[in-house]
N, C-alpha and C positions, 0 to 999 in steps of 0.2 A: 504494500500500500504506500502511496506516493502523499505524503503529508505539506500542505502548504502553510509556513509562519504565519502568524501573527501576533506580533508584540504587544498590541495593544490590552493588556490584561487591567479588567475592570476588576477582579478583587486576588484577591492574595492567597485567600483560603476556600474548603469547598465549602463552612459553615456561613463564610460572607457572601457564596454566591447562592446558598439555600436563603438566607434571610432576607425576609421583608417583600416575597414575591407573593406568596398563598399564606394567608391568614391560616388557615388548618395546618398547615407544615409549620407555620413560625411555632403554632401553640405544641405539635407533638414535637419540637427541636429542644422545646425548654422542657417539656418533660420524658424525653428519652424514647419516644416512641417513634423513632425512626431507623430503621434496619438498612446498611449498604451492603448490595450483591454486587459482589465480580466474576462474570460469564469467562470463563475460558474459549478461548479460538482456536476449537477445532472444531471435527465433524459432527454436524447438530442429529441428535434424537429428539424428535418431536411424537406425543403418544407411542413411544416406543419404535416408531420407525425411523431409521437411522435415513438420513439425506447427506451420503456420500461427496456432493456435488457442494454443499454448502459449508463453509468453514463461519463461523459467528460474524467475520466482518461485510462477507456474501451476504447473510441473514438482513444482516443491518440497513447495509444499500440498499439490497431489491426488498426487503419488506416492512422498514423501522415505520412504515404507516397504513400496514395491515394486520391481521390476526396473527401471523406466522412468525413474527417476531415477539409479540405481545405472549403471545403462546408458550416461548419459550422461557419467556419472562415467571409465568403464572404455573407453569407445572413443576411440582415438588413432590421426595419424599415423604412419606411418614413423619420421619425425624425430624426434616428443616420446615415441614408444615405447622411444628409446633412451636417451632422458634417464630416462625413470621408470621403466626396467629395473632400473638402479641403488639406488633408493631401496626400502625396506624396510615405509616406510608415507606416507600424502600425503594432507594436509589440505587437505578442499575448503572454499571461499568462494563467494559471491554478489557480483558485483559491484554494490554498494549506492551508487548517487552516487561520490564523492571518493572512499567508503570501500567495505570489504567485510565482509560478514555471514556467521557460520560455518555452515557446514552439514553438517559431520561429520568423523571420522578414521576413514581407511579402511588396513587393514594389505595390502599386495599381496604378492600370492600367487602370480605370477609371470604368464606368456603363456599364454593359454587358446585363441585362435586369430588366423589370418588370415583376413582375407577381401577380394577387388577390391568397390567400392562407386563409382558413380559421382560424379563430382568436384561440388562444388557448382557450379562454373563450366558445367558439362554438356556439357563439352571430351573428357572421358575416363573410365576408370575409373583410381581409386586402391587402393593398398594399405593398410587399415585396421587395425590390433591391437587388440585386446579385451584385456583383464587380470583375471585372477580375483583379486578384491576380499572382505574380510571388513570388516564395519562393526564397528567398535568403540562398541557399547550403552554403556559407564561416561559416556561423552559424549553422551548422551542428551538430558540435562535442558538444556544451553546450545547444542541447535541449532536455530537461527534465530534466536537469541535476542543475539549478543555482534555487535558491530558493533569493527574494528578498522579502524587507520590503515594503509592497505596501502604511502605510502612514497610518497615522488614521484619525476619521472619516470625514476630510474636504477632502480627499485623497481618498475616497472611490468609486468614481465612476468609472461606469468598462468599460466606453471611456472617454479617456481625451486627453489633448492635452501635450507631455513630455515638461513639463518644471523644471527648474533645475533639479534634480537628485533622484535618488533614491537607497537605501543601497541594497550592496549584502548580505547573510547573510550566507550563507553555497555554497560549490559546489559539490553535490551530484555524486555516482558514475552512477544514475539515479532512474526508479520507475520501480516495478518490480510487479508481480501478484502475491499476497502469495496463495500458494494451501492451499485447506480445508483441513484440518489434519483427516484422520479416525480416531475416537477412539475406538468408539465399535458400534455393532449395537443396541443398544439400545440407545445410544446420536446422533443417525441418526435422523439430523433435515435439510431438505434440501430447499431452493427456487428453483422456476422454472430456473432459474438464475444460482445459480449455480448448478441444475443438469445438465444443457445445458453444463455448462463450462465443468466439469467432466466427461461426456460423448463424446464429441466433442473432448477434450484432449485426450480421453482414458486416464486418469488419472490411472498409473500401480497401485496404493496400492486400491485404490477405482475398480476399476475393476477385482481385483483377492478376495477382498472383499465380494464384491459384487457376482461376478458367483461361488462362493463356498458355498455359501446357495438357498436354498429354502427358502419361507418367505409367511407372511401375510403383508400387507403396508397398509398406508392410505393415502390419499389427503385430505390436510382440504382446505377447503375457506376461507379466513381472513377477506373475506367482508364479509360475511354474516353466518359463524359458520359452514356450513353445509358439512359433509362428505361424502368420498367414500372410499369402503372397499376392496381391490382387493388382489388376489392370484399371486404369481408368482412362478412357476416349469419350470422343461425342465430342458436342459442341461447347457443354462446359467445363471439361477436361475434370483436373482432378478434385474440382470444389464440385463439381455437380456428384463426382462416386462419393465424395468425402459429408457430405451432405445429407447421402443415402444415411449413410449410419449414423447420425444427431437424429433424421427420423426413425429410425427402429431399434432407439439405446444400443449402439453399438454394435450388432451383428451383422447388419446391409443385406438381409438373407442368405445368409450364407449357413451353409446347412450344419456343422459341428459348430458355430459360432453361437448360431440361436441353441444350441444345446447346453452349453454353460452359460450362455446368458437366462434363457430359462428357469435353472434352477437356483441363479441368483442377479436377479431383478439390477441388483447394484454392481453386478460384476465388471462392466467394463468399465466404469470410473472410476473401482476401486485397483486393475490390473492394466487395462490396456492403454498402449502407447501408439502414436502415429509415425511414420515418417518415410519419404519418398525414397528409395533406392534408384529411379532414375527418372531425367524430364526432356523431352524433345515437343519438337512446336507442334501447331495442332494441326499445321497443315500436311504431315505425318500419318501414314494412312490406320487406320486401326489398327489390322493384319499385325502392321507392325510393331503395334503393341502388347497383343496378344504375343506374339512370338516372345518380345523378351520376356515377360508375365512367365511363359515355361522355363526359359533358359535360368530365372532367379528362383524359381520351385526345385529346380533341378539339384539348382548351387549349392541349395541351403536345405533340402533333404527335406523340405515341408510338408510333401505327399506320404513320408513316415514317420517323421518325427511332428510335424507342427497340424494346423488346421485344415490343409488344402486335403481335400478329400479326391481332389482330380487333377 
């Protein structure tokens, strides 16, 4: 994430940038009923289903003003539902490096339901609490934006209860999504991830990139080594094949592809990679891409060892 300055910091602490905006927060600040959470950034579980593709900063961008963020806000433990029972309203954070990055004040509105959810360990089911949450808009303008010193390691837990204070440390002009830079086609190294992103974006340098060749590509597995060797011709060359598979999570019909994709929904954005082994123009007849297409199956033993089944 590509972070842009700003100096201009209106308060010094997070207790001076809570105070004096929501009359209900100033009164739970002087009596201790306010709880701060810090979200770790990694792969989000929401109701129990893991979303591979989204790391917490992803969440924030594409959802910090739908359910799916708030969501991840509101579901809890057992344990931590009875800690943040108690508290009145809880200030979420980003776990940003060393530091953490605000991401709103939310007033809780008390238990909205139960539900069993299977355990991430995939041992059993658990008992989850949901909390019905109201965002507090006056803190609008400084989310994503304030970066604070969350405290060291006595300071470290990521719900607590605010007491005294905590340092501001920067005021960000926010967080933004740095695009993949094309450099050439042969440093074409892609994730499922972000081929999604780049496709989905129509990404203009990677898409004029991309339909102005014909190519040879391959898929590797990172779980288990094992490749696929595929052609792409036509008229949008390898963004129209590469395309294929953003629409059908990653297998582009391909027959042992869709078999591990199959049995795991999140497979290819948790294993597979992209990238071209060879690119000629498009004025190149197909024939002759098919041809190399065998000659790199051949090379690399993928009719035995990897996914090409032909």
């Amino acid at each position: 994430m590509k972070l842009a300055n700003n100096q201009k910091n209106k308060a010094n602490s997070l207790r001076q940038l809570l105070f004096g905006k929501d009359e209900g927060l100033n009164q739970a600040l002087s009596t201790g009923e306010v709880q701060l959470m810090r979200l770790k950034n990694r792969a989000i579980i929401i109701d129990g289903q893991e979303h591979p593709d989204l790391n917490l900063f992803d969440l924030f961008l594409d959802h910090q003003n739908d359910a799916l963020f708030e969501d991840y806000v509101r579901e809890h433990t057992i344990r931590r539902a009875a800690q943040l029972r108690k508290a009145k309203y809880v200030v979420v954070f980003m776990s940003d490096g060393n530091y953490s990055r605000f991401a709103g004040v939310y007033k809780i509105l008390g238990e909205e339901k139960r539900i069993q959810i299977l355990s991430e360990a995939q041992q059993g089911y658990e008992e989850t609490v949901f909390f019905k949450v109201s965002y507090l808009e006056v803190f609008e303008e400084n989310r994503g934006r304030i970066l604070i010193d969350w405290g060291g390691r006595e300071a470290q837990c990521w719900l607590q209860w605010f007491k005294g204070d905590k340092n501001i440390i920067r005021i960000d002009n926010g967080i933004v999504r740095i695009p993949i830079p094309f450099v050439s086609y042969n440093d074409v190294l892609l994730s499922f991830k972000e081929l999604k992103n780049i496709i989905e974006t129509d990404n203009a340098e990677w898409c004029v990139k991309l339909k102005n060749v014909k190519g040879v590509y391959c898929i590797a597995d990172r779980k288990n080594g094992m490749l696929y060797v595929g052609s792409a011709y036509g008229t949008e060359g390898i963004w129209g094949r590469w395309r294929d598979y953003v629409g059908t999570n990653g297998h582009g019909n391909n027959e042992l592809l869709i078999e591990v994709t199959k049995e795991d929904p999140n497979y290819a954005l948790k294993h597979f990679q992209w990238f071209i082994l060879e690119s000629f123009p498009l004025d190149v007849d197909d024939s002759y891409a098919i041809q190399r297409e065998e000659l790199y199956k051949t090379k690399l033993c993928t009719r035995v060892f990897g996914y090409n089944k032909n």
